[in-house]
C-alpha positions in Angstrom: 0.0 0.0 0.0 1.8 3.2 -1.2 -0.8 6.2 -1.0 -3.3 8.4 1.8 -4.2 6.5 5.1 -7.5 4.8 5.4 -7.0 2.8 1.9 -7.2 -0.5 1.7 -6.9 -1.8 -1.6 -8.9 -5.2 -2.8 -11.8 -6.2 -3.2 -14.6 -3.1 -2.4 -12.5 -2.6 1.2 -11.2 0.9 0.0 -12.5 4.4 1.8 -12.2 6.0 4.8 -12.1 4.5 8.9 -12.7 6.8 11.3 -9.4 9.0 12.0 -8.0 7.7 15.2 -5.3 6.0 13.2 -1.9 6.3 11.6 -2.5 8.7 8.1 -6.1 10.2 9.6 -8.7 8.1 7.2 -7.7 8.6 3.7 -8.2 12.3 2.0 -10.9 14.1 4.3 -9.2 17.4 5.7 -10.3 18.7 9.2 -9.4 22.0 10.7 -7.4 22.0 13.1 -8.2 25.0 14.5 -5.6 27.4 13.2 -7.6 28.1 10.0 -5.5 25.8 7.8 -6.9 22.2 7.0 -4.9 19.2 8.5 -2.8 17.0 5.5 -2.7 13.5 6.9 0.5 12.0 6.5 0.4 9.0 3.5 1.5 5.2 4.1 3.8 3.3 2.4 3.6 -0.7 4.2 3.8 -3.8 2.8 2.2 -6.5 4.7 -0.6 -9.3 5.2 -3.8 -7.5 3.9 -7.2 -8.4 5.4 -8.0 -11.7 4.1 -11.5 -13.7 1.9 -12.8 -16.4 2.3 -15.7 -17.6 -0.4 -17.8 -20.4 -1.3 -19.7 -20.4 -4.3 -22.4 -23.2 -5.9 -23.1 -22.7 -9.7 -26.9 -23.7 -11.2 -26.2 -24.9 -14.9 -29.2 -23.0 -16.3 -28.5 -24.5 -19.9 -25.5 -25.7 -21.9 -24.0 -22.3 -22.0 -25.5 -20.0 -19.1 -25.0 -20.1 -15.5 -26.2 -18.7 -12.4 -23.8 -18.8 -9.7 -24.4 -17.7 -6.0 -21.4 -17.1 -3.4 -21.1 -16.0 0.0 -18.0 -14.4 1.3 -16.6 -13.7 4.7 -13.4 -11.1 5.0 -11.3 -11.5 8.2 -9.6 -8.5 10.1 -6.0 -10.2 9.6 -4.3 -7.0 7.8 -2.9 -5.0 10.8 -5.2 -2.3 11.3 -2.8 0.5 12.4 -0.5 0.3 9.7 -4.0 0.6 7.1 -3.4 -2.8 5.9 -7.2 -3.9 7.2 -10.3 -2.6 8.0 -10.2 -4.0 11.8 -14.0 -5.7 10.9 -15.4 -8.5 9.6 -17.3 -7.9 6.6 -19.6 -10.7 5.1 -20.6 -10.5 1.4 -23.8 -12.6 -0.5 -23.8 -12.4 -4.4 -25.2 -14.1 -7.5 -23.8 -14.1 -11.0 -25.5 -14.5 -14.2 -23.5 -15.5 -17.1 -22.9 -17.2 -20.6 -20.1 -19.3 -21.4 -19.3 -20.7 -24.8 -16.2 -21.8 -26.9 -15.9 -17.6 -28.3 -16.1 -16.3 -24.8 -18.5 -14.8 -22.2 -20.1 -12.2 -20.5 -21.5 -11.8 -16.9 -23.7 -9.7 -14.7 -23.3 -9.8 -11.0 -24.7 -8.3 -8.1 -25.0 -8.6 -4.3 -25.0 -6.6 -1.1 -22.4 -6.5 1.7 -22.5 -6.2 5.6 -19.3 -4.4 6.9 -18.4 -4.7 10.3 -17.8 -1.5 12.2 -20.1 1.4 14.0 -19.1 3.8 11.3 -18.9 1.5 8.3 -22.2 1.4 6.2 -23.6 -1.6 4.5 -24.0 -1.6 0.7 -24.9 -2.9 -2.7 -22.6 -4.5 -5.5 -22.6 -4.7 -9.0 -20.2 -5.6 -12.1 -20.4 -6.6 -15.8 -17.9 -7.7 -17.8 -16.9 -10.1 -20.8 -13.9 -12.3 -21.6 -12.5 -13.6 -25.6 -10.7 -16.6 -26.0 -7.9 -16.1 -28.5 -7.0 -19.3 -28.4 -6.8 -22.9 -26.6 -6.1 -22.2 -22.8 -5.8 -18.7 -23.3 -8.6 -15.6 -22.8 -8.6 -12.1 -22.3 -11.1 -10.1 -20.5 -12.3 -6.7 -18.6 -15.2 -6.2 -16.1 -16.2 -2.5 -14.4 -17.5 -2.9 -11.0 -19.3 -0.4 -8.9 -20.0 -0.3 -4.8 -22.1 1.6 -2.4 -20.1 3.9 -0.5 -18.2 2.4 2.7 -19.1 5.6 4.9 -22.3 7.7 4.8 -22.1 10.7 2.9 -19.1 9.2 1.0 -18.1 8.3 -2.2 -18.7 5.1 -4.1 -16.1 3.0 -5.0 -15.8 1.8 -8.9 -13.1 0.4 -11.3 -12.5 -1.3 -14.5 -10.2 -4.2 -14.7 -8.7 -5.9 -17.5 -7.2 -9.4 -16.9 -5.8 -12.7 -18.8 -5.5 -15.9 -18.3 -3.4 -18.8 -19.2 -3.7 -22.9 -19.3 -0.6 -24.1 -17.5 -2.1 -27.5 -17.3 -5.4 -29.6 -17.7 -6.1 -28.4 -13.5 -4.0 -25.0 -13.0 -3.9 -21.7 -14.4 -2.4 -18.8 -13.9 -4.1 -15.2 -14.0 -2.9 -11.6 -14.4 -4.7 -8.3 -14.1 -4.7 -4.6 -13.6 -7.3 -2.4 -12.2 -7.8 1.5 -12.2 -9.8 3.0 -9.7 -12.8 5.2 -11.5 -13.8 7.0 -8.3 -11.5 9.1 -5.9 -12.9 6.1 -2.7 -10.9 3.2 -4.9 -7.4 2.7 -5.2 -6.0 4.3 -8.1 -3.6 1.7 -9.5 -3.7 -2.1 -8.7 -2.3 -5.3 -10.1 -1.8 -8.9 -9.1 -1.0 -12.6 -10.0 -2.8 -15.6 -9.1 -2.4 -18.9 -9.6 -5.7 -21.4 -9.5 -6.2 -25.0 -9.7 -10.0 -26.6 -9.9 -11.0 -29.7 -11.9 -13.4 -27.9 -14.3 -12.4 -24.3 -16.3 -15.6 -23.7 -17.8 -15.2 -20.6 -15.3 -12.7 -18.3 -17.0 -11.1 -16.5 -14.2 -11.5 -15.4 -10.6 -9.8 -12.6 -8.7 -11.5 -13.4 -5.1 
């Protein structure tokens, strides 16, 4: 995390916390009296960030659609005062609609969050996207996704993502992507690698 305190990057985890903590609670300036606003220090820390856990059960709807339905639960294991976490446990309930054929894909998905936390609101989800395989065991793809904002009276967060993935072998693949925050609530830049095994690909990629 390079960037303003009170930014957690991942997931729809970004905005402010209250600001009690290192870096004040990302970009909101208070007066400190003296006529002048207060500029909370930034954060640069690398570390454990707060981490997912998901379960998901997918309805074959016909030969090429699905409708899949996942809940997710995100622990408070990033450390809090160096703005690595969110200090709460946040649980997350979503469905996805999609198509899936030998050309590629599209998907809708929405859902609605509970985050932990007395000043933390909960919140609604959405993203679409689509994905084009160029050829066998390899796709390209890009989804925008959109959240309710994490703190009344706040922003919402939103990005757009492009990604690829590659066949390494008939069970494991390995996924890139980069993401740039569309509101000033997300993180501007991200990117990351992930490596995935399962026993059926018909699903083309998943971030967590």
């Amino acid at each position: 995390v390079d960037g303003p305190g009170g930014v957690v990057p991942g997931d729809d985890n970004g905005g402010e916390r209250d600001n009690s903590g290192p870096g004040g609670g990302g970009d909101d300036d208070d007066d400190d009296g003296d006529g002048d606003p207060t500029t909370f220090a930034g954060i640069d820390e690398v570390g454990l960030a707060d981490v997912t856990l998901s379960g998901t059960y997918t309805f074959n709807l016909t030969d090429n659609a699905y409708l899949d339905t996942t809940a997710k639960a995100t622990l408070p294991t990033g450390d809090e005062e160096k703005d690595l976490g969110t200090g709460e446990t946040d649980f997350a309930f979503l469905a996805e609609l999609g198509t899936d054929t030998d050309a590629g894909g599209v998907y809708i998905q929405g859902g609605y969050k509970q985050r932990g936390g007395a000043t933390r609101e909960d919140g609604a989800l959405a993203l679409v996207g689509g994905y084009a395989r160029l050829s066998d065991g390899i796709l390209v793809g890009a989804d925008v996704s959109w959240a309710e904002a994490v703190v009344a009276g706040g922003e919402d967060l939103s990005s757009a993502t492009a990604y690829t993935s590659f066949k390494l072998t008939d069970t494991v693949r390995l996924s890139l992507f980069a993401e740039k925050g569309l509101s000033d609530a997300s993180a501007d830049l991200a990117a990351g690698v992930g490596i995935t095994w399962r026993t059926n690909f018909r699903r083309p990629f998943e971030r967590g």
